[in-house]
N, C-alpha and C positions, 0 to 999 in steps of 0.2 A: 243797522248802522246808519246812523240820522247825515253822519258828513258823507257817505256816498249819494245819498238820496238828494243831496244837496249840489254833489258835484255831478249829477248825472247819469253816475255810471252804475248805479241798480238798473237802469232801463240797459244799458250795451248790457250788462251779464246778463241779465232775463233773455234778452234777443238771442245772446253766445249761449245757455241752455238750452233755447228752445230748437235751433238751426241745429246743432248737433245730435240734439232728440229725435229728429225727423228724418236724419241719416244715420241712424242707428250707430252713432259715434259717440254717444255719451257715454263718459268710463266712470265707473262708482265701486267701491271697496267692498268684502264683503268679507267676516269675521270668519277665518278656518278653523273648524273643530279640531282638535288635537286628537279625536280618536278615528280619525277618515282616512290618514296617511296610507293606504293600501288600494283606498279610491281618488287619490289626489294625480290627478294625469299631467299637472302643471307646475311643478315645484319643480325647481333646478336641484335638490339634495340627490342626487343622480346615486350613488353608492348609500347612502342613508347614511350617514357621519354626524350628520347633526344632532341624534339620538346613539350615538355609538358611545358604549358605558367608560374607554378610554378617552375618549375625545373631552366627554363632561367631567372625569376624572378628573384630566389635566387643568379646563376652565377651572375648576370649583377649585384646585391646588394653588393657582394661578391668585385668585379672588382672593385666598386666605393672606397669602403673601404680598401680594401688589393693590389688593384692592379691587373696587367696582372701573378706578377711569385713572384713567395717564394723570391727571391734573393739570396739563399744559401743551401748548403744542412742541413738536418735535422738536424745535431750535430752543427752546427755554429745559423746561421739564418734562416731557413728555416722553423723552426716548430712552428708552428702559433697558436692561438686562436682557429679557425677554426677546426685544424687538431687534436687539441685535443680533441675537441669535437664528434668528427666523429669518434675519437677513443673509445671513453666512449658512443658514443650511438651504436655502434656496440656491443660490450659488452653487453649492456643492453637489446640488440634485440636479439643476439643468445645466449647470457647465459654461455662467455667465461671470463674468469682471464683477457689476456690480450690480446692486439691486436696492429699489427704493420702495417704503412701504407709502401705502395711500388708504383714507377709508374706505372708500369704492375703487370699483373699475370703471365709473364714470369721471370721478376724479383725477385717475391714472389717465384714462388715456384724454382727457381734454388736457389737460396742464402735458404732456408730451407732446401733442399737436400743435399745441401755443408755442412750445419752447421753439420746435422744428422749423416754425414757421419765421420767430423770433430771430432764427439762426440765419436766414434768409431760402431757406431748402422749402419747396414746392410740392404738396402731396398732391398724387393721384389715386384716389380713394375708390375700391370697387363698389361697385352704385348699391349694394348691397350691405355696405358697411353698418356697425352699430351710431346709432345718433349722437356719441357721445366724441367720436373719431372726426363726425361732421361738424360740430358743436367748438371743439378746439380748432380744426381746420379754416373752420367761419372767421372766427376770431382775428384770425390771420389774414386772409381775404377784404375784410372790413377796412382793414389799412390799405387795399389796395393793393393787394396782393393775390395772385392768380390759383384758383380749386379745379383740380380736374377730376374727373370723372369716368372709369370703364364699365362696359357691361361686364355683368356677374360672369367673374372665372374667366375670362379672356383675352390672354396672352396679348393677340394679337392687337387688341382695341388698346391695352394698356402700354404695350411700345408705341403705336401712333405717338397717343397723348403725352407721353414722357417727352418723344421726337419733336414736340413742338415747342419744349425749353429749349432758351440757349445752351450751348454746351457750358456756358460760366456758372448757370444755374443747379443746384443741386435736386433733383429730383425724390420724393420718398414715394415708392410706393405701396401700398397700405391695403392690407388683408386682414383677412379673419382666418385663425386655423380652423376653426367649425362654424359653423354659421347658423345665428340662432333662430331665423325663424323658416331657413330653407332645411335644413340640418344636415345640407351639402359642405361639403371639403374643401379646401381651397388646393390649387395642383402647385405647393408650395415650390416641387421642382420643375417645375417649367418656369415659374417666377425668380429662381435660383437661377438658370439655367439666364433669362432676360439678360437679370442683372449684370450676370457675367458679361456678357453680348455690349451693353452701354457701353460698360468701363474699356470692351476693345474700341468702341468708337468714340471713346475721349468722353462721356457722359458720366459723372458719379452719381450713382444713386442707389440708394439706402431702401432695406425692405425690413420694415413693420410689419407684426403681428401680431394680432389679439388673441389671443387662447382661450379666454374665459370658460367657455364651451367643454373646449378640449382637457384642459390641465386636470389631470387625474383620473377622469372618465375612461381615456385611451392610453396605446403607447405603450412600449414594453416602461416598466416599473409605472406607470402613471404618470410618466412625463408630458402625455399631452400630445399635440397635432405635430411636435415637430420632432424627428427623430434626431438621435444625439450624432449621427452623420452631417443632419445640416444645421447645427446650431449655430457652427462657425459663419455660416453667409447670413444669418439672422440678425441685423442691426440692434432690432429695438424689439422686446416680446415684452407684451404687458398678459396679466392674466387676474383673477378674483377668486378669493377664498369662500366665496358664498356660494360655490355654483358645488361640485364635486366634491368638495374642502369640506362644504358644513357647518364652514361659519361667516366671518365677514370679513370684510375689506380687500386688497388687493395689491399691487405692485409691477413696479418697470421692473424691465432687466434690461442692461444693455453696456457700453463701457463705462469703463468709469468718470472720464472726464464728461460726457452728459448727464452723468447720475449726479455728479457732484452739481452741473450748472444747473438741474434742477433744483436741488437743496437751495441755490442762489436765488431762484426767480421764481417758481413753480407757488403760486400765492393759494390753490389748492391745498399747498403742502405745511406750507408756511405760517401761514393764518387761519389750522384748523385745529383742533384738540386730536393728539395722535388715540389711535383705537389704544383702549384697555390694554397693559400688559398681559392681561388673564386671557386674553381674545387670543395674543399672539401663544400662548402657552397651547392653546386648544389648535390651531391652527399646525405647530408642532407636530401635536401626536395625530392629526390627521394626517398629515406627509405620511410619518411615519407606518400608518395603518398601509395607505395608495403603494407606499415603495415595500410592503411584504406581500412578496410574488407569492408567498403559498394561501396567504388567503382567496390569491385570483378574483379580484373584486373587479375589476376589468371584464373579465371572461365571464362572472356571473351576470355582468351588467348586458354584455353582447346575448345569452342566452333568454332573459327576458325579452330586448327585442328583437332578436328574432322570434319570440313565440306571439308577440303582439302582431306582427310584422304576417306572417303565418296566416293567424286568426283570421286577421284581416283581409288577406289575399282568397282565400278560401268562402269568402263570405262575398267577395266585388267591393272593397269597400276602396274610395279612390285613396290611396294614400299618394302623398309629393315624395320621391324615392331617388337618391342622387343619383344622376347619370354616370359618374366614374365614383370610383370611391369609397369606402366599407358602408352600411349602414348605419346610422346616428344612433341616438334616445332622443332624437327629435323627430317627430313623424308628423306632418303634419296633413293633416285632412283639407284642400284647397276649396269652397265654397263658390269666391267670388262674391257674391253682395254680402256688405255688415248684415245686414239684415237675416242673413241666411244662416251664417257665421255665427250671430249673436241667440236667434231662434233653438239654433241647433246646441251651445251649450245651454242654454236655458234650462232643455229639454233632458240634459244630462242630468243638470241638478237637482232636478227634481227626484232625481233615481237616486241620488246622493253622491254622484262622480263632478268630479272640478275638473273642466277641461275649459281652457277658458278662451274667447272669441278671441282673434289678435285683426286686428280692423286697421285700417286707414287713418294716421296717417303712418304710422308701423310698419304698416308692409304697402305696396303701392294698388290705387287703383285699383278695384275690379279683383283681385286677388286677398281678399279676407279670409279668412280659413279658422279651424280648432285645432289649435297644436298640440299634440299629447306628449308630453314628455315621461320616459321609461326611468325608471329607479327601483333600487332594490327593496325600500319601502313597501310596493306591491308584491303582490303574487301570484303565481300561477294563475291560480281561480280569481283575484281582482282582473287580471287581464282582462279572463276568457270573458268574465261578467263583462265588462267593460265592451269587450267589440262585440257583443251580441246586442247589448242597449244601444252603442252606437250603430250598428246596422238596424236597427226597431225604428230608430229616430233619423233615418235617411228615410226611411220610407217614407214613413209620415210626412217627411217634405215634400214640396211637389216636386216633381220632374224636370227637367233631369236634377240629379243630384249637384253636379257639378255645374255651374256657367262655363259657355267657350267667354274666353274672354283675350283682348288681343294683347 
């Protein structure tokens, strides 16, 4: 491109690849075969839906009737039959006022953060949050407007910080019900339990969740991280049909008079092409797979990781394992240097497993790791393969396996 080279700025990107080349932070794409899915350690299709012959049923029913695409976004032509419906059975499965759809779950939850912030309410975001919750919070902050900050999971650091709004101030505070690169829990009720606590000392504030993670994976019927006991103290829950669902995009839940000022202001929502009808039809019969208890798709998902979980323990292999809390399908192996992190799934691919480095600036500092993510895709014998090549490939590294790192 002759006008970059003109305005300068081929020498800064040359300098921005080679500086993150040398910290083993340069990220690049790489084409997924379609017949490895039993060696794929890094896909969120957690229940495998995205290949479930009902789910493509429904799309391909979807496609005949509505087509490839919405043709407009949600305020003109875009909001369909379909999407209505998807709205009203979300509702009906988590036990919320209203629900808004989005294409991603990066869209959902920046344009809620923006609104939040819009509204004059203050998050306090656990320092582990997804970059997309940081991203709308910023937004808000930019005008001058105050971001705080708790250590991961900690009650007590997250009352300080709320404590230091005025009481006129509306405080949100802001969790994940699973957490995607720790694959720790959030102790939704002691957060419950806070909030109560404010409101006796004249403080309102609001508790945000992101589920992404959770919604379907867990939960009696595949509800998700938050059980239907505490839905009612659950302000705001955002969640994505690409993770456990199988397919794409996502959505708020929360009352309706914020659902609706989203609709109003929410320029994520406003000014984007709504997802395919057919998407929303697929997204349907996925619910409807996650909410039939007899197929226990839940409980087959827990029995893979624990047998990953197993393997691994029996072998030394360091896995990051929540301190309170069930077990994930996020396991993550901590390294500490990109380099190490990066080295080590290299070392997988070679064997034909995707386990892929998650590096800095992702996770923080000194804490880079290969996160394996469990789905029903695999199997028994992909596991066992799987944490025998990955204990091959500790060795091979030097010593220790793990960084102390602080």
């Amino acid at each position: 491109m002759p006008h970059l080279n003109a305005m300068g700025l081929q020498q800064q990107l040359k300098a921005f690849q080679q500086a993150r080349k040398e910290k083993a932070l340069w990220r690049s794409r790489q084409v997924t075969a379609m017949g490895t899915r039993a060696f794929n350690f890094s896909s969120n299709d957690y229940l495998a839906l995205s290949t479930h012959p009902k789910v493509i049923q429904a799309f391909q029913q979807g496609l005949e009737v509505w087509g490839a695409g919405s043709g407009g976004s949600p305020l003109t032509t875009g909001y369909q039959g379909p999407h209505q419906a998807l709205e009203e059975a979300l509702c009906a499965w988590l036990g919320v006022e209203s629900v808004l759809l989005f294409n991603s779950g990066y869209a959902a939850n920046q344009a809620c953060m923006k609104a939040l912030t819009q509204l004059g309410a203050v998050p306090a975001l656990d320092r582990l949050s997804h970059a997309s919750l940081y991203a709308g919070a910023l937004s808000g902050a930019a005008q001058g407007q105050r971001l705080l900050r708790f250590h991961h999971n900690h009650v007590e650091h997250a009352r300080k910080q709320l404590n230091t709004l005025p009481h006129s101030t509306p405080g949100v505070l802001v969790t994940e019900g699973l957490f995607s690169m720790d694959g720790d829990s959030a102790p939704l009720a002691d957060f419950i339990a806070l909030k109560a606590d404010q409101k006796k000392h004249g403080r309102n504030t609001l508790l945000f969740v992101d589920d992404a993670h959770g919604l379907g994976a867990r939960g009696q019927a595949g509800r998700g991280s938050v059980p239907a006991s505490y839905m009612s103290h659950i302000d705001l829950l955002t969640a994505t049909f690409g993770k456990a669902l199988g397919c794409q995009g996502a959505f708020v839940a929360g009352d309706k008079a914020f659902i609706e000022y989203l609709v109003q202001t929410a320029g994520e929502y406003i000014y984007s092409t709504a997802m395919p009808a057919a998407q929303a039809c697929a997204v349907l019969a996925a619910i409807e797979l996650v909410q039939d208890e007899s197929l226990a798709l839940q409980q087959q998902l827990a029995t893979q990781v624990k047998l990953f979980q197993q393997e691994a323990t029996q072998l030394g292999i360091p896995l990051l394992l929540p301190e309170q809390g069930p077990v994930s399908a996020i396991l993550p192996c901590v390294l500490g240097s990109a380099d190490k992190a990066l080295r080590l799934s290299q070392q997988l691919q070679q064997q034909g497993i995707t386990a892929v480095a998650i590096r800095p600036p992702t996770v923080p500092q000194g804490k880079a790791r290969v996160r394996f993510t469990i789905s029903l895709q695999q199997t028994p014998q992909s596991i066992q393969q799987t944490v025998q090549a990955l204990h091959q490939a500790l060795q091979q590294q030097s010593a220790p396996w793990v960084e102390e790192t602080q």
